[in-house]
C-alpha positions as CSV (number, residue, x, y, z in Angstrom):
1,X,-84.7,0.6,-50.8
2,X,-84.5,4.4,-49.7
3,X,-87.1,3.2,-46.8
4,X,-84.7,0.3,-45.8
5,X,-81.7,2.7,-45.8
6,X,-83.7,5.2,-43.5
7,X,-84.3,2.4,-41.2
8,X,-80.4,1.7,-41.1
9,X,-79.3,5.3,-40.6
10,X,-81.9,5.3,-38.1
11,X,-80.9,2.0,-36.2
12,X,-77.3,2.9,-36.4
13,X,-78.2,6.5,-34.5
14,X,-79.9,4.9,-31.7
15,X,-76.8,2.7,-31.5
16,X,-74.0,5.5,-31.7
17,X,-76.5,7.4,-29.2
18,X,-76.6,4.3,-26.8
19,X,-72.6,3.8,-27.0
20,X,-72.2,7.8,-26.2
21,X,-74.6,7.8,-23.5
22,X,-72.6,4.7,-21.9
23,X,-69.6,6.5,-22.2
24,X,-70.3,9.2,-20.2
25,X,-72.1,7.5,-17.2
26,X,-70.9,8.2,-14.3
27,X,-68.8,6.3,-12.3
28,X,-70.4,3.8,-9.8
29,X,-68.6,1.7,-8.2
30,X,-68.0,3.1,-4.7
31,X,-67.6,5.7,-2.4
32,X,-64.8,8.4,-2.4
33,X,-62.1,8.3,-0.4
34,X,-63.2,4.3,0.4
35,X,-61.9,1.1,-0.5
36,X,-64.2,-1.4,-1.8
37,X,-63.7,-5.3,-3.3
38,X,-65.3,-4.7,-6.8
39,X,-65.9,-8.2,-9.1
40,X,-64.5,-7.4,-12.2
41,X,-66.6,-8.0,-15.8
42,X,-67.0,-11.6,-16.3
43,X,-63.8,-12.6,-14.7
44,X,-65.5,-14.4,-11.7
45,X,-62.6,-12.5,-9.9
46,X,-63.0,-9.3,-7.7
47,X,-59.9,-6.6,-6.7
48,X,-59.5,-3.9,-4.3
49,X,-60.5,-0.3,-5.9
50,X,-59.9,2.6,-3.7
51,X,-61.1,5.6,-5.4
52,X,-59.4,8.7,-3.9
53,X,-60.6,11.2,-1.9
54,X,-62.4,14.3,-3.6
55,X,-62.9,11.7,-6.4
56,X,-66.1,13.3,-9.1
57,X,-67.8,10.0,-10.9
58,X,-68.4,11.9,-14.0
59,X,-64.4,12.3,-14.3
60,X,-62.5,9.4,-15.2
61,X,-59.1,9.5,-12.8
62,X,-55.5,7.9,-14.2
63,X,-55.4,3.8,-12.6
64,X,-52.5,2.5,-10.7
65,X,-52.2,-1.3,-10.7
66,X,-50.3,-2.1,-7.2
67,X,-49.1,-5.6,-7.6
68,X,-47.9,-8.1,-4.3
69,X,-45.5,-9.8,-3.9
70,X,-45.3,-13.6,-4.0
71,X,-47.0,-15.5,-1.6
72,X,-49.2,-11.7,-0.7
73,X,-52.3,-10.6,-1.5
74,X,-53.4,-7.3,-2.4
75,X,-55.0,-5.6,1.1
76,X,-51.5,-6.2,2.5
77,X,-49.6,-4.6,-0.3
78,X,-52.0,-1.6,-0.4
79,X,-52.2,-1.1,3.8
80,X,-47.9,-1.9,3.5
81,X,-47.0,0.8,0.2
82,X,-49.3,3.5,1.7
83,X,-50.1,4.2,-1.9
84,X,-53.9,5.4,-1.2
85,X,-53.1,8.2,0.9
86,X,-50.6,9.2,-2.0
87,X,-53.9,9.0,-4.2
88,X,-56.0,10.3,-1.9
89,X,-53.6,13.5,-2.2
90,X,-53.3,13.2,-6.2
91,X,-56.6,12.0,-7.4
92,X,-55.3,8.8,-8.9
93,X,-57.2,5.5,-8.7
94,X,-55.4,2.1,-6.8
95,X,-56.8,-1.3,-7.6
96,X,-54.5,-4.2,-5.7
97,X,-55.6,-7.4,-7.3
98,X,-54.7,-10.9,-5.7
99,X,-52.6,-12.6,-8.2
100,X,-54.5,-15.8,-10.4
101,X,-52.4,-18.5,-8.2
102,X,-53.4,-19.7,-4.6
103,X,-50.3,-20.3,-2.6
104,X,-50.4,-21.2,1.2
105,X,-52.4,-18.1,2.4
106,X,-51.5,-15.5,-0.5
107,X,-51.1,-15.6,-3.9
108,X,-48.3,-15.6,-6.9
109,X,-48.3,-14.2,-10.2
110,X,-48.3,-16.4,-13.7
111,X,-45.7,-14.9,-15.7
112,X,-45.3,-17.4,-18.2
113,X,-41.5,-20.0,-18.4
114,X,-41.0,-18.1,-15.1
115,X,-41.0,-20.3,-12.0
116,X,-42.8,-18.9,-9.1
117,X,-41.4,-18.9,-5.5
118,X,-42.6,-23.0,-5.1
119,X,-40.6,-23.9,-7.8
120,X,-43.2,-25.0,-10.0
121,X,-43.4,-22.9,-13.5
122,X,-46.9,-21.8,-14.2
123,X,-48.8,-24.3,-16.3
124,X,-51.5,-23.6,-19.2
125,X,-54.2,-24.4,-16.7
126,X,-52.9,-21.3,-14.3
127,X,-54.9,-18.6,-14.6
128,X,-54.3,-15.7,-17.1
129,X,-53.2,-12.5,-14.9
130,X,-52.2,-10.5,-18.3
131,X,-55.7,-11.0,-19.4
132,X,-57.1,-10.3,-16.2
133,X,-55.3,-7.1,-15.9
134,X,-56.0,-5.7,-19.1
135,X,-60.4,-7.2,-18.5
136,X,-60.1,-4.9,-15.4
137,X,-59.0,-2.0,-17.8
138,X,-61.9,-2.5,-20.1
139,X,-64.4,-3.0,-17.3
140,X,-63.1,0.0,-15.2
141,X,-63.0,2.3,-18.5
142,X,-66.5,1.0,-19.3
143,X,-68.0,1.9,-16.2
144,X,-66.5,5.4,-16.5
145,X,-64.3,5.1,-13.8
146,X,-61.2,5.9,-15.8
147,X,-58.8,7.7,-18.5
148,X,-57.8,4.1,-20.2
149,X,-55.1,6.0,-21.4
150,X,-53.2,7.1,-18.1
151,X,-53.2,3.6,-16.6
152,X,-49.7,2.5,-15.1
153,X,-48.6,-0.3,-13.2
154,X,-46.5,-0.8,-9.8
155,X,-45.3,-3.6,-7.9
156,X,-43.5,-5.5,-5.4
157,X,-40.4,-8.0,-5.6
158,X,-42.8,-11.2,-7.4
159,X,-45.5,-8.1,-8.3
160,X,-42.1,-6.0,-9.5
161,X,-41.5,-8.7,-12.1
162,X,-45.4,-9.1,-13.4
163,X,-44.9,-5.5,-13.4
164,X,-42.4,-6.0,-15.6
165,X,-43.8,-8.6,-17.5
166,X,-47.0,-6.2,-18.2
167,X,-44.1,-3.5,-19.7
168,X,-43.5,-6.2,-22.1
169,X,-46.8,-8.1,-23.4
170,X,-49.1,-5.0,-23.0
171,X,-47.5,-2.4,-23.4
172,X,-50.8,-0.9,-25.8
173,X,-52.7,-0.6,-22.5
174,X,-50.2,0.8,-19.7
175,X,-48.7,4.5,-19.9
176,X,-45.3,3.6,-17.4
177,X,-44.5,1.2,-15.3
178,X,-42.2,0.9,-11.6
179,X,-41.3,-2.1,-10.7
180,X,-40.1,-2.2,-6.7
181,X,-37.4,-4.6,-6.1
182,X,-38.2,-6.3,-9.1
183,X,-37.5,-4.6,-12.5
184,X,-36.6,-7.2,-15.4
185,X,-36.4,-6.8,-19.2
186,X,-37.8,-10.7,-20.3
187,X,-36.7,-13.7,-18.9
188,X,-32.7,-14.9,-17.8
189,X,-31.3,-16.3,-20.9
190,X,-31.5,-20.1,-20.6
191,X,-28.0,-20.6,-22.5
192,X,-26.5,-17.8,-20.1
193,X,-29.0,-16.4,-17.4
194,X,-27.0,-13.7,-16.7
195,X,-28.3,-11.5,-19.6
196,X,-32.1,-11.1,-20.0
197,X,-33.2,-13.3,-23.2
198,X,-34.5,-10.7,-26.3
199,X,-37.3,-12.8,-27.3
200,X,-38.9,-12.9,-24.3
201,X,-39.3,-9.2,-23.9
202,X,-40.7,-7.0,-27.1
203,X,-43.1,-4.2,-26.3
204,X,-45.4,-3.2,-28.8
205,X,-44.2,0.5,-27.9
206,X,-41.2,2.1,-25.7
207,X,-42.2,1.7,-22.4
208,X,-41.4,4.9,-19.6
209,X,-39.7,2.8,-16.6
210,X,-38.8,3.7,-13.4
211,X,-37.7,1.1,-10.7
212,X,-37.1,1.9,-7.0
213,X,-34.1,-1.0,-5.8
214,X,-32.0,-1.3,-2.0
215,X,-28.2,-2.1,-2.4
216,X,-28.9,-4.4,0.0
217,X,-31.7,-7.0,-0.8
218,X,-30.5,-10.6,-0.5
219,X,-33.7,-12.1,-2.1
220,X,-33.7,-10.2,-5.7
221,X,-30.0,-8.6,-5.8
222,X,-29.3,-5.9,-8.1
223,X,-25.7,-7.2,-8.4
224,X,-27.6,-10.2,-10.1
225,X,-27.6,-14.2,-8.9
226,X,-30.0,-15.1,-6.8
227,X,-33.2,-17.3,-7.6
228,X,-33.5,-18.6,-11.3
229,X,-35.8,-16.2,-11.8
230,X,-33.3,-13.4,-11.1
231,X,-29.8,-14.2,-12.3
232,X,-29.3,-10.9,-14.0
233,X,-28.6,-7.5,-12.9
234,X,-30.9,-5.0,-12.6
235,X,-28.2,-2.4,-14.6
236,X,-28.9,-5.4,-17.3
237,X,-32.5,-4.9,-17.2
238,X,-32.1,-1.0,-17.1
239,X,-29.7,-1.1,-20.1
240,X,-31.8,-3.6,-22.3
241,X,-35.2,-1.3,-21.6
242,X,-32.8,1.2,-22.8
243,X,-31.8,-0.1,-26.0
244,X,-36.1,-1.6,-26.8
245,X,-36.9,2.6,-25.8
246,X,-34.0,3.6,-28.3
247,X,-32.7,5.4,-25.4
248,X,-29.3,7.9,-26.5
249,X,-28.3,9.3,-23.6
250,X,-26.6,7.9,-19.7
251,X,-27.7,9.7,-16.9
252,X,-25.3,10.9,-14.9
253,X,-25.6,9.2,-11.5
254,X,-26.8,11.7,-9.0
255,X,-27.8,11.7,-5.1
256,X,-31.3,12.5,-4.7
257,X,-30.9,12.4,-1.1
258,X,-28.3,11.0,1.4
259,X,-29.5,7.4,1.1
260,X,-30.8,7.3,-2.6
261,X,-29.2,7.8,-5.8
262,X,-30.6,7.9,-9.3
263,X,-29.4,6.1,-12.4
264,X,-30.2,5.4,-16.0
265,X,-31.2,6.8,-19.4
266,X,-32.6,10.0,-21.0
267,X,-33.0,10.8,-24.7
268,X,-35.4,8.1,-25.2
269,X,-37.9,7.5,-27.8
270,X,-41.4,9.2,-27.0
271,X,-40.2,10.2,-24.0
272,X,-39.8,7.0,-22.8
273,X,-37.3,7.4,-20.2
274,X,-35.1,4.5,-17.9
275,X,-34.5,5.8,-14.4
276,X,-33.4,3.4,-11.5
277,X,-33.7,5.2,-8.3
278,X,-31.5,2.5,-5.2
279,X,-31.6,2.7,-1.3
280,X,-28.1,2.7,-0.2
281,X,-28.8,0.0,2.7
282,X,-32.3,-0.9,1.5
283,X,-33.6,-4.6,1.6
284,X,-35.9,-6.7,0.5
285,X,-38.9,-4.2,1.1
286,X,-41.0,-1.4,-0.2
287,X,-38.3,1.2,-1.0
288,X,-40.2,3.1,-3.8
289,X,-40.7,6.6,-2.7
290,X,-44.1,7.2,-3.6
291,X,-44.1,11.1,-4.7
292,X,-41.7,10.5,-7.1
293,X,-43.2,7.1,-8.2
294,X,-46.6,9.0,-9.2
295,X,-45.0,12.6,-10.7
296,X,-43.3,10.2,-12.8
297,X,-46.1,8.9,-14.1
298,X,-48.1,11.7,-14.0
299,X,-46.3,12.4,-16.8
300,X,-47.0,10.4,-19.2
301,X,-49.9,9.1,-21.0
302,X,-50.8,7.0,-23.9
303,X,-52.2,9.9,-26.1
């Protein structure tokens, strides 16, 4: 028996010794300061990575998930939001994955009972970009590329609403979120889409949001209407994230510069703040401004 035992203790060291060792391998996956299409795990589906500049493999960096927009594809979103030269001067990772469903020459997101811009609502043969999302989190954590508890999600317009939608079914494995054009709290109530339906939105955790908005987009207005995928506000969707954060406090609205002012809620649980930051005059575009988009997350972290 004691032999038997020994041989346990012995097979279980070799086994804590090879997990350890995996652990702190050094990152491999590309060259810093370059953006590289990396196939992710099992998957069968590759995203854009673009490791920072100054980037050191044996230190994992925070991840920023940059989402497009519907009908987009991720090289256009990351060469349009300028976001890698804002990592390049932070030291934060981008990866800009194609969403799971092939429209004309881009791509839409499946966010489930939501239809996308054809129309059609995503079915149960549409692939799984929640699980794809949170594979590329393991995979990029295994490979030692990154802290898997700074990771934090951005987006535009269809990508600011999977944005969203991560804030509310994973919110285990992302540290903030910004939606861009885009924020929601769960789906329009079908019984009266102007208020954002409760059970479709229940984090696991308050999530930290902050979502960048113009005044004047026609496509996803913040004064609400719109596409059935809209309907509600966007003060809605800030006040509902409020009350899931247990937030106690209003902001004061305040002019962060001539053209942008900042809304929202303090006082929230772990920190978890609400901030809407809109573009007096801003469309239908990438309004975010990308400092403040990344000191806000900065942050924050899941530990």
């Amino acid at each position: 028996m004691k032999r038997w035992i020994g041989l346990f203790a012995a097979l279980l060291g070799l086994m804590t010794f090879s997990q350890a060792a995996q652990a702190s391998a050094p990152c491999g996956i590309g060259q810093a300061g370059a953006t590289q299409a990396i196939a992710i795990g099992r998957t069968g589906r590759t995203m854009l990575i673009h490791l920072p500049a100054g980037f050191d493999p044996a230190n994992p960096a925070p991840l920023v998930f940059l989402l497009h927009g519907s009908g987009g594809t991720g090289e256009k979103m990351l060469a349009s939001s300028r976001l890698a030269e804002t990592a390049d001067r932070h030291g934060f990772i981008v990866a800009a994955p194609d969403a799971g469903i092939a429209v004309d020459r881009g791509f839409v997101w499946n966010i489930p009972g939501v239809p996308t811009i054809t129309g059609a609502v995503p079915g149960p043969g549409d692939p799984d970009d929640v699980a794809y999302l949170t594979a590329a989190i393991r995979y990029l954590a295994d490979q030692g590329c990154i802290d898997d508890s700074r990771v934090y999600a951005t987006g535009l317009s269809g990508g600011g609403r999977m944005t969203s939608w991560l804030g509310c079914v994973a919110a285990d494995r992302f540290a903030a979120i910004a939606p861009v054009v885009g924020l929601r709290a769960g789906n329009p109530r079908k019984d009266q889409p102007d208020e954002p339906d409760p059970a479709t939105c229940r984090p696991s955790r308050p999530m930290p949001v902050i979502a960048f908005a113009g005044d004047a987009d026609t496509t996803n207005p913040i004064q609400g209407g719109g596409a059935g995928y809209w309907s509600y506000t966007m003060h809605a969707a800030e006040q509902r994230w409020a009350q899931l954060n247990g937030c106690t406090q209003v902001r004061d609205t305040r002019w962060v510069i001539d053209t942008v002012y900042e809304e929202g809620y303090a006082a929230c649980r772990d920190g978890a703040d609400v901030v809407g930051r809109i573009t007096a005059g801003g469309g239908h575009s990438w309004v975010a401004d990308n400092e403040a988009l990344w000191a806000f997350f900065a942050a924050r972290s899941l530990r």
